[in-house]
C-alpha positions in Angstrom: 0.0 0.0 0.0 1.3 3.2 -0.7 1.4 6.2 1.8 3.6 8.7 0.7 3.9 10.6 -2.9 6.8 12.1 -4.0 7.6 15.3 -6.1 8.7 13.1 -8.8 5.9 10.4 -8.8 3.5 13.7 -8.6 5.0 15.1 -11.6 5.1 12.2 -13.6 1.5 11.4 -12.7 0.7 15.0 -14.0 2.0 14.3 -17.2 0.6 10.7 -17.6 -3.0 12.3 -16.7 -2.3 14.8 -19.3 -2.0 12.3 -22.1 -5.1 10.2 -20.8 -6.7 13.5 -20.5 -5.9 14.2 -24.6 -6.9 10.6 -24.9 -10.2 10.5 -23.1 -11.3 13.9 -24.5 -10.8 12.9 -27.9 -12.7 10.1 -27.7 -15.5 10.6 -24.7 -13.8 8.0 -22.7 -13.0 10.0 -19.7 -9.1 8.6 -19.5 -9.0 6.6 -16.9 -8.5 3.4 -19.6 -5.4 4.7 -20.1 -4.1 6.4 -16.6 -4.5 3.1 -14.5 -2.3 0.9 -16.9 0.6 3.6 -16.3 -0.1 4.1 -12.6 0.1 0.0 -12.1 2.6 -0.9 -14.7 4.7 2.3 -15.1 4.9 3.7 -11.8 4.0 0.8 -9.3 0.7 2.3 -7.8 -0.9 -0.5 -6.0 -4.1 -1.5 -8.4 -6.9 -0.4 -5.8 -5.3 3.3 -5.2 -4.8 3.4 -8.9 -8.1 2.6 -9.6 -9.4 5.4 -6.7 -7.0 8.1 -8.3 -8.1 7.3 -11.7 -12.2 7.7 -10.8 -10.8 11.2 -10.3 -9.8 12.0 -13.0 -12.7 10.6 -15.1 -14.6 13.3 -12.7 -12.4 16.2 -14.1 -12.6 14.6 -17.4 -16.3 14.7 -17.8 -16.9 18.0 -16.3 -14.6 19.4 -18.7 -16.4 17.7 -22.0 -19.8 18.1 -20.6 -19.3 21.8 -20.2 -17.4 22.4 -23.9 -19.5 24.3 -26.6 -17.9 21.5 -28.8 -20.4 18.9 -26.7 -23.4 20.5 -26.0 -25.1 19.8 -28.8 -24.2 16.5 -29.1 -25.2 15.2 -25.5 -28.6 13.8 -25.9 -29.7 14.6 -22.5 -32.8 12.3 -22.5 -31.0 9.2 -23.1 -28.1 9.7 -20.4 -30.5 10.9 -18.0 -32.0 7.4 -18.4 -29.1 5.6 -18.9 -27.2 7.0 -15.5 -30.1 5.7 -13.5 -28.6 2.3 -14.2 -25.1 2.8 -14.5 -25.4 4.5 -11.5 -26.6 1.3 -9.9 -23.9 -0.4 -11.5 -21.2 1.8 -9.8 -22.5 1.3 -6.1 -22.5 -2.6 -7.0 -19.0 -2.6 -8.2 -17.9 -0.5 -4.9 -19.4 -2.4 -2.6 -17.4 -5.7 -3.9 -14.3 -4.1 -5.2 -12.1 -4.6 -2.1 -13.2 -8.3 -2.4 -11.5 -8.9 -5.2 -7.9 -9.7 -5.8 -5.7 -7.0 -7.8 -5.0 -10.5 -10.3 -8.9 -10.7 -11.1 -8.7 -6.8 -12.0 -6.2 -6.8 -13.7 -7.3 -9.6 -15.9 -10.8 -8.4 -16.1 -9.6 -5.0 -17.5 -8.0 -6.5 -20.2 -10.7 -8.7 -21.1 -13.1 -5.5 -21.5 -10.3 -3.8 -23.2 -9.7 -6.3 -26.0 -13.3 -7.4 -26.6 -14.1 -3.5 -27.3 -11.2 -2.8 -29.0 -12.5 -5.8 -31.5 -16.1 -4.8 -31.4 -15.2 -1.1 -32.5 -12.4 -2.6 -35.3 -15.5 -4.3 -36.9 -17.7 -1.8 -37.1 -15.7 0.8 -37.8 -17.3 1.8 -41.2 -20.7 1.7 -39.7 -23.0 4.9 -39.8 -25.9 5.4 -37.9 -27.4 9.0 -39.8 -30.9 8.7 -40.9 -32.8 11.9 -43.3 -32.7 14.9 -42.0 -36.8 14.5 -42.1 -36.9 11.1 -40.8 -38.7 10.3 -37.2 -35.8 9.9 -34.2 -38.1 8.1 -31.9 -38.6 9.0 -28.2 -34.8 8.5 -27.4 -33.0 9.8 -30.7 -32.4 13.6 -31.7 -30.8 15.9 -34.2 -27.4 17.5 -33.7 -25.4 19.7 -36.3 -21.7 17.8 -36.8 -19.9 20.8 -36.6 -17.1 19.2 -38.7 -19.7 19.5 -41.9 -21.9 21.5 -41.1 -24.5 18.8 -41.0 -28.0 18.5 -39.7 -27.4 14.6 -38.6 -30.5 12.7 -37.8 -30.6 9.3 -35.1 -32.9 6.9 -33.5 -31.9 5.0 -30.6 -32.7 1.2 -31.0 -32.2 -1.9 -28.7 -32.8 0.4 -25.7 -33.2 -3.2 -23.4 -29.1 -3.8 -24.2 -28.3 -0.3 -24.1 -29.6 -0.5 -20.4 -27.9 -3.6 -20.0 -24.6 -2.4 -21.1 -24.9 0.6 -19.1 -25.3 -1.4 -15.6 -22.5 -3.4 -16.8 -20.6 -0.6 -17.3 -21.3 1.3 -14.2 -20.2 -2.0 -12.2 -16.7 -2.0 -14.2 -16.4 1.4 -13.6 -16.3 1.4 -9.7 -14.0 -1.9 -9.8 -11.4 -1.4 -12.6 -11.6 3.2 -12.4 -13.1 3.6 -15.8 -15.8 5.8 -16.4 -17.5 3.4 -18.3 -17.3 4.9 -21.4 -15.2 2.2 -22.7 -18.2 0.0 -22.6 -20.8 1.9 -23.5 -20.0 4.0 -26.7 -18.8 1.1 -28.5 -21.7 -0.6 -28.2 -24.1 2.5 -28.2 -22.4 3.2 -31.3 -22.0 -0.7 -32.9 -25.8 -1.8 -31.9 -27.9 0.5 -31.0 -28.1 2.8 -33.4 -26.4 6.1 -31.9 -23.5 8.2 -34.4 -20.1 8.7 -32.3 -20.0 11.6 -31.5 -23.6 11.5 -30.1 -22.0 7.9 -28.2 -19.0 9.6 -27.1 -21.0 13.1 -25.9 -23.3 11.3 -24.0 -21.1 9.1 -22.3 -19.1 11.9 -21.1 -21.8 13.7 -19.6 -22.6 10.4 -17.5 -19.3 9.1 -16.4 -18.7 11.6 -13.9 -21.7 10.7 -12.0 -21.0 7.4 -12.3 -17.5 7.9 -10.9 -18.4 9.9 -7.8 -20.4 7.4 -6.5 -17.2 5.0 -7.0 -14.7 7.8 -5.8 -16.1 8.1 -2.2 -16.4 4.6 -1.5 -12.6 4.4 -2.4 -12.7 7.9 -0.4 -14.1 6.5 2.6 -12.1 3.1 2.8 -8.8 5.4 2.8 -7.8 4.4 -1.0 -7.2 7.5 -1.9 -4.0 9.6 -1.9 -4.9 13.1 -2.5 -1.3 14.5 -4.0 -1.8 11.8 -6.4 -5.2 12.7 -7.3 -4.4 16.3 -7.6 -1.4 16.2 -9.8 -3.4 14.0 -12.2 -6.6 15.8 -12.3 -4.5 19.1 -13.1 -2.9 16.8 -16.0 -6.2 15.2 -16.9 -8.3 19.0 -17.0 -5.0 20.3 -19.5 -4.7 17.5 -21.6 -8.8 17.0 -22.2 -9.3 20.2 -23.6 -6.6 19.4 -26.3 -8.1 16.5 -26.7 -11.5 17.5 -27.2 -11.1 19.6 -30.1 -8.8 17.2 -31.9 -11.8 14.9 -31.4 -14.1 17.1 -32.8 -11.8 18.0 -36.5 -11.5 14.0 -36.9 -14.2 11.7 -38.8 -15.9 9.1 -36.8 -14.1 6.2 -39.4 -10.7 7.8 -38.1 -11.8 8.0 -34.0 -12.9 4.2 -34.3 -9.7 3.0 -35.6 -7.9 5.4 -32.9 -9.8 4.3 -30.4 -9.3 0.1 -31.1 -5.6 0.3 -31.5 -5.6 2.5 -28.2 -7.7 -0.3 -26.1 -5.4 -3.2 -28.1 -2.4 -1.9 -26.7 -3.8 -0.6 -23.4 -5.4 -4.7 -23.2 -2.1 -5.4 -24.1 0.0 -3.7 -21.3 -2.0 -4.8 -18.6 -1.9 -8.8 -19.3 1.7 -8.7 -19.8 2.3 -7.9 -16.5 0.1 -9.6 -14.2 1.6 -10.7 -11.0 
């Protein structure tokens, strides 16, 4: 367990948040898929701390999308609003069980998640979800202008019984492996159920960082958390997601799919090789 941070492991937590922070922001992930692989692997922070600094982050992360003009009008506030209510759910599930599980079982579960959606996206990476500008979104799709073309793009929402799923599933793997859940949900948002990626990756920001308070103050409370570490890595996160975000924004969806697989491949990747 560690107890004590020093200047140096601050400062190169800082920079590693910054990077996730790029990372999440550009694709609505909320960077913690990427922070706790280098705060395990790269800089020997035990897996539940890592996990309780990283659901920090995702905090700072989503605050900083969710209040962008780049996102606003992507967020379709009907369908997170619904959405969180089980995610939510999912998150206190996951806390409530987390310290019961071995760092091994994390570890392995994380890359699990991470390869399976890194394939998922891969495949349906040329998939678009647009309907007429006319056409009928249903009672959980909407219109957003893609700012990138100028676009009126029209979407319905289908399979809303997985999307529900998914997002309790989500919440659970949130709390226990400090992602914001996004990782789960706008690939198969995007892949299934009918919603365009920005909409997915929006929407998802907007929800992880309720998600991830609910998990933060369990860790919180259970004296997981080290606040230096938090704090240099939020103030890395909150720089690097604004760069991040309007990178995302300039790039087509066909490019931020095949980003975001190679990303989770390699992030899948880091984790498994070092298991204990």
């Amino acid at each position: 367990m560690l107890t004590e941070v020093s200047l140096s492991l601050a400062l190169v937590t800082a920079v590693a948040g910054a990077l996730a922070g790029a990372l999440g922001g550009m694709l609505g992930l909320g960077g913690g898929v990427f922070l706790v692989p280098v705060l395990v692997q790269g800089l020997g922070v035990p897996m539940p701390q890592a996990v309780a600094v990283s659901l920090t982050t995702v905090i700072a992360t989503s605050n900083a999308i969710s209040g962008s003009v780049q996102s606003r009008s992507a967020i379709n506030l009907r369908l997170g609003f619904m959405l969180e209510l089980f995610t939510a759910a999912g998150g206190l599930i996951g806390g409530l069980v987390a310290t019961a599980v071995s760092a091994r079982t994390l570890m392995i579960t994380f890359s699990v998640v991470m390869a399976s959606m890194s394939l998922l996206t891969f495949l349906r990476r040329d998939q678009r979800n647009d309907l007429p500008e006319t056409a009928d979104p249903g009672p959980w799709g909407s219109r957003f202008v893609d700012e990138r073309t100028g676009t009126l793009v029209t979407y319905r929402v289908r399979r809303m019984p997985l999307a529900i799923a998914t997002s309790f599933v989500a919440g659970t793997l949130s709390t226990l492996l400090g992602l914001g859940g996004g990782v789960v949900k706008v690939p198969i948002l995007n892949a299934w159920c009918g919603v365009p990626m920005r909409v997915a990756s929006a929407t998802s920001a907007f929800m992880i960082g309720v998600t991830a308070t609910s998990g933060a103050l369990i860790y919180l409370g259970r004296g997981l958390l080290l606040p230096a570490l938090a704090a240099a890595a939020v103030l890395g996160v909150r720089v690097g997601s604004g760069v991040g975000l309007r990178l995302g924004q300039q790039q087509p969806p066909r490019r931020l799919k095949i980003v975001l697989a190679i990303v989770l491949l390699i992030v899948s990747g880091m984790m498994l090789r070092r298991l204990p």
